[in-house]
C-alpha positions in Angstrom: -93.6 -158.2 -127.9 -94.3 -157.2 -124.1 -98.1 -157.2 -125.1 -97.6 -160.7 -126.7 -96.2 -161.8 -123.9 -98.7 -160.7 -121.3 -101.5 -161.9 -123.3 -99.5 -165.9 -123.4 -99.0 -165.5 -119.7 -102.7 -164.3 -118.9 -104.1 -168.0 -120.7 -101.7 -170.5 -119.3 -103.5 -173.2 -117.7 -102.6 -176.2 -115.7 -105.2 -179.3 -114.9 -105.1 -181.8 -112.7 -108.0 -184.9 -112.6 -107.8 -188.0 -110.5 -110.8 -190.3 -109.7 -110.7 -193.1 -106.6 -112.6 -196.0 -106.5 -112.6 -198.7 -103.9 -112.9 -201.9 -104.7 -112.9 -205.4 -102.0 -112.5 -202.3 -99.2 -109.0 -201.3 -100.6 -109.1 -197.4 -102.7 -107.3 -197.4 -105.7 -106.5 -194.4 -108.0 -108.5 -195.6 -111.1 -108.1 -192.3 -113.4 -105.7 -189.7 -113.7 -105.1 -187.1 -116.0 -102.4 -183.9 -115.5 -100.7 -181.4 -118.0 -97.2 -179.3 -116.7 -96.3 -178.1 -114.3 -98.5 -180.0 -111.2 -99.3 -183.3 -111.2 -99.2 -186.4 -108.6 -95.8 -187.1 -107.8 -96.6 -190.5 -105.9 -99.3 -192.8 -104.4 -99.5 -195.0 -101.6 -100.7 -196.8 -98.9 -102.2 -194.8 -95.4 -104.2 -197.1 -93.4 -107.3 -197.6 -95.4 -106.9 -195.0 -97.4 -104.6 -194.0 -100.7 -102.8 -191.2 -99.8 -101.5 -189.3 -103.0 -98.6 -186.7 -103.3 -99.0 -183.7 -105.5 -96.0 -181.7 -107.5 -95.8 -178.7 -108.8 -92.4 -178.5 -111.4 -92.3 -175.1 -111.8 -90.9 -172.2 -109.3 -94.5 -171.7 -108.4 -97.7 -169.4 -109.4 -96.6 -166.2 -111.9 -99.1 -164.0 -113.3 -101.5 -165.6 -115.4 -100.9 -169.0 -114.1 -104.0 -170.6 -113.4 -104.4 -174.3 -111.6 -107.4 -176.5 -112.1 -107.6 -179.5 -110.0 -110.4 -181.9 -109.9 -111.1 -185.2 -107.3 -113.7 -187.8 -107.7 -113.3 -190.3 -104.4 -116.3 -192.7 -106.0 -118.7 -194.5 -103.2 -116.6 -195.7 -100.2 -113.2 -194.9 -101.0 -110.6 -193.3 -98.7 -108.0 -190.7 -100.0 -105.5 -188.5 -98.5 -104.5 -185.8 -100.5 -101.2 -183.3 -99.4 -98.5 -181.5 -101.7 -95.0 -181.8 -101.4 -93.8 -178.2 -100.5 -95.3 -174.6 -100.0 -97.9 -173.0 -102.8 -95.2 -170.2 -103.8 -97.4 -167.2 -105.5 -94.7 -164.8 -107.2 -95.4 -161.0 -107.4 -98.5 -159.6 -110.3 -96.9 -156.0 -110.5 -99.8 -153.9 -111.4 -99.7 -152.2 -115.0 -100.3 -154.6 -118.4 -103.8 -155.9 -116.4 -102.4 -157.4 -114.2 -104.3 -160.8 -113.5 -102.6 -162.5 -110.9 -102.9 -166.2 -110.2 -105.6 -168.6 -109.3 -106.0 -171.7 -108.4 -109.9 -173.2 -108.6 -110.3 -176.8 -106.8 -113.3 -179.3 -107.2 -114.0 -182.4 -105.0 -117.0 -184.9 -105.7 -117.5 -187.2 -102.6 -119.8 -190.2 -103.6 -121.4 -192.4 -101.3 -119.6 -192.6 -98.1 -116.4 -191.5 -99.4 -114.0 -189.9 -97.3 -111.6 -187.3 -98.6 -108.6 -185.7 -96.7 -107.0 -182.6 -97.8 -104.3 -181.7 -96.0 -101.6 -179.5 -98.4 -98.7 -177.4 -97.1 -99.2 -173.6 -96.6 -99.7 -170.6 -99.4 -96.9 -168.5 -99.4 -97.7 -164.8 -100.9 -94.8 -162.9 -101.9 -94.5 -159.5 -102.4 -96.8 -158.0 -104.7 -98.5 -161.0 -104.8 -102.3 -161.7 -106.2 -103.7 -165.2 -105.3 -107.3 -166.0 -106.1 -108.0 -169.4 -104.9 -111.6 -171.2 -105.3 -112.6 -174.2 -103.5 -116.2 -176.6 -104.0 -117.1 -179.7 -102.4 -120.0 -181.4 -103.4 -120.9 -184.1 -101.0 -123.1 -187.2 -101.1 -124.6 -189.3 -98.3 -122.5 -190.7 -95.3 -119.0 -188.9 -97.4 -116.6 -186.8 -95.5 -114.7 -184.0 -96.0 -112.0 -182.2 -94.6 -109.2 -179.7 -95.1 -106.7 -177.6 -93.5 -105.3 -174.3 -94.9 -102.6 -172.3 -93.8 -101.8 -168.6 -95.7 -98.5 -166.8 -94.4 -97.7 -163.2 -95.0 -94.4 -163.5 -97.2 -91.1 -164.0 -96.5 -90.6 -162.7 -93.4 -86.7 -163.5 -93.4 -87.1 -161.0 -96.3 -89.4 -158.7 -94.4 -91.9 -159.1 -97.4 -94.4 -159.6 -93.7 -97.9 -158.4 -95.7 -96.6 -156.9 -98.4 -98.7 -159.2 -101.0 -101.6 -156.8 -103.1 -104.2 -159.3 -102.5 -105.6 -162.6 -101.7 -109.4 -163.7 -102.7 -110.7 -167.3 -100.8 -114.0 -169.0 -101.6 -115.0 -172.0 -99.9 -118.7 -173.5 -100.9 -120.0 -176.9 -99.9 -122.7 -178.5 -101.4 -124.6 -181.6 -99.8 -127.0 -183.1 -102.5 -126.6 -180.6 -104.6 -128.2 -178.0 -102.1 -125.6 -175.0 -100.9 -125.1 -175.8 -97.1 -121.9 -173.4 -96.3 -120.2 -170.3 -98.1 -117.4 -168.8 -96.9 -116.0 -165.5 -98.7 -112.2 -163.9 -98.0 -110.9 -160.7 -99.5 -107.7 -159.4 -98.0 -105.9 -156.1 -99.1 -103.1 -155.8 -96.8 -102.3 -151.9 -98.6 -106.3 -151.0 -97.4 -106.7 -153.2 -94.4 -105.8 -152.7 -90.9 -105.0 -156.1 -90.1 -102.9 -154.7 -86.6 -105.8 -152.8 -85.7 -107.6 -153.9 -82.2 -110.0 -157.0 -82.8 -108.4 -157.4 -86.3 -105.5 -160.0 -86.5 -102.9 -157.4 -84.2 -99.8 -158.8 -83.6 -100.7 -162.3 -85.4 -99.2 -162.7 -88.9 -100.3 -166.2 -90.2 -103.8 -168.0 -90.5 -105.1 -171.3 -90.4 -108.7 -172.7 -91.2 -109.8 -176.2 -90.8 -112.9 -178.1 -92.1 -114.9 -180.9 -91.9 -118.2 -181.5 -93.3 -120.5 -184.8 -93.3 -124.2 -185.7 -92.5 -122.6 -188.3 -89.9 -121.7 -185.7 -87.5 -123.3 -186.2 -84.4 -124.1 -184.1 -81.5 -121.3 -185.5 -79.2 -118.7 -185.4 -81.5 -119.4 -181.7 -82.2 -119.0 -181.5 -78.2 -116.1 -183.4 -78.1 -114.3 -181.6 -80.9 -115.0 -178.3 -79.2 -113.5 -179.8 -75.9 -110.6 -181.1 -78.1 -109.6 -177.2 -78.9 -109.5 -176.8 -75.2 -107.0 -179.5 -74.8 -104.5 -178.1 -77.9 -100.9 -177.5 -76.1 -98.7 -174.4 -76.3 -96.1 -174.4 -79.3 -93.0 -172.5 -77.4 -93.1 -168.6 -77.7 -95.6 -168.6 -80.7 -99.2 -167.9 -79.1 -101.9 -170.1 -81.1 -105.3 -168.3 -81.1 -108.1 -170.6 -82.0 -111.9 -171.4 -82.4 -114.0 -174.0 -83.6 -117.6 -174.1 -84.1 -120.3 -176.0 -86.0 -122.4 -174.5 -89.3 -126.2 -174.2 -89.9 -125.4 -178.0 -91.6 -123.7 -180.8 -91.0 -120.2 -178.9 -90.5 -117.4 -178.2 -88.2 -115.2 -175.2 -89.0 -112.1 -174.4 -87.0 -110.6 -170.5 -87.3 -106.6 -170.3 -86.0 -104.2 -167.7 -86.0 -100.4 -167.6 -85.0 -97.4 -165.3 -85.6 -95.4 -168.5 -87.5 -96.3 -171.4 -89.5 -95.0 -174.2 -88.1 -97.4 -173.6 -85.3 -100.1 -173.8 -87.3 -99.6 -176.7 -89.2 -98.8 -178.6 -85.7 -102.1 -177.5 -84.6 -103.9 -178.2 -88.0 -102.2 -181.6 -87.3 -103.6 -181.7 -83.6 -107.3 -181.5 -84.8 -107.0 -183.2 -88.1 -105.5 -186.0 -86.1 -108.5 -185.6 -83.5 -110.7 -185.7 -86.1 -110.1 -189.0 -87.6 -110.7 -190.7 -84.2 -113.6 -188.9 -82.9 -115.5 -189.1 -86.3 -113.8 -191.5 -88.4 -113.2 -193.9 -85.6 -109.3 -194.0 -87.0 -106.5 -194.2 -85.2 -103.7 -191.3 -85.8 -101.1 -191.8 -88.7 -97.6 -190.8 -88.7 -97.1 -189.4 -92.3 -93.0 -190.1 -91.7 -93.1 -193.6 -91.5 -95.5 -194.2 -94.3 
């Protein structure tokens, strides 16, 4: 029966498809499509765009689970996508092959479409195996970004890097033609992540992106001059870089010993973003 049940956990599967189209200059979400535990929770209104809400119903990834998402913004349509609380990832003992948990994401950007991904942070706990899987494929004039934020564990639980491994792919595709890759492997039982030029005393990551064949050369300046101008977030220390790709790209690195100070400075350049290359004003996700 312990076999049985290994081998149901190991093929459960949950989707999640939405498509945007904009129609007289107001997005709308045309398609949707989900089956238990995630899907989107509500939709409404940001500015130009449709922001939309995703929910997971369940206490979070457990071994096995796997999460397939899928977003088609159609030509000129604005989305903002967030989730409504932290990516829990329970513990994948090893023995019984272990598989862990993945999550694979997909987003198709049309003509001049402009995506905004923006979820709460990945929470690893103990014994945890996460393999997560990201690809953007990118048309003309569209935009793309995201912001990522991974912490340790539970810290209140000193679970601080006790996870057994996280696996991150990132690859962006701009008519059809690979124009970034970004591979992550972390092993917290092999690595010495408090090793001199390694993470030392820093505990939680951050990674922000933004990709588009409107980038110019002064907004690349200005976004570098941007990092500069980040402020101090009390006694946690916020280490950060930014720099462009071979193509058409801007990727931010950031590391901090909590993650609250993270997501405020995710927030800083997401928010910096919008005006410098959107031309947006910023958006208070509160009072929306």
């Amino acid at each position: 029966m312990a076999a049985d049940l290994r081998e149901e956990r190991a093929v459960r599967s949950s989707v999640l498809r939405a498509c945007f189209h904009c129609a007289e200059g107001v997005t709308r979400l045309s398609d949707k499509y989900h089956t238990a535990p995630i899907k989107i929770a509500k939709s409404f209104p940001l500015q130009e765009q449709l922001a939309v809400m995703i929910m997971d119903a369940s206490p979070g990834l457990l071994e096995g689970d796997r999460y397939e998402m899928e977003w088609q913004a159609h030509g000129s349509s604005q989305a903002y996508i967030t989730t409504q609380s932290y990516l829990k990832v329970h513990p994948s003992p090893l023995g019984g092959g272990a598989v862990g948990s993945s999550i694979c994401q997909t987003f198709r950007l049309g003509h001049y479409a402009v995506i905004e991904h923006m979820p709460e942070p990945v929470m690893l706990y103990k014994d945890a195996r996460l393999r997560s899987e990201t690809n953007v494929y990118l048309e003309t004039g569209a935009v793309w970004m995201q912001a990522d934020i991974l912490c340790p564990g539970r810290t209140l639980r000193e679970e601080q890097f006790q996870y057994a491994e996280f696996r991150n792919s990132l690859s962006v595709y701009y008519e059809d033609e690979l124009i970034f890759a970004q591979r992550q492997r972390i092993v917290p039982s092999a690595h010495m992540l408090a090793a001199p030029g390694c993470w030392e005393e820093m505990t939680h990551m951050a990674t922000f992106c933004l990709f588009t064949d409107q980038l110019t050369a002064s907004q690349i300046e200005s976004m570098k001059e941007l990092v500069q101008e980040m402020p101090e977030y009390g006694s946690h220390p916020v280490a950060i870089g930014l720099s462009d790709t071979h193509r058409h790209g801007l990727v931010a690195a950031a590391a901090s010993t909590a993650a609250w100070p993270l997501q405020e400075a995710m927030r800083f350049l997401w928010q910096g973003a919008r005006k410098i290359v959107l031309g947006k004003e910023s958006v208070d996700l509160l009072n929306s």
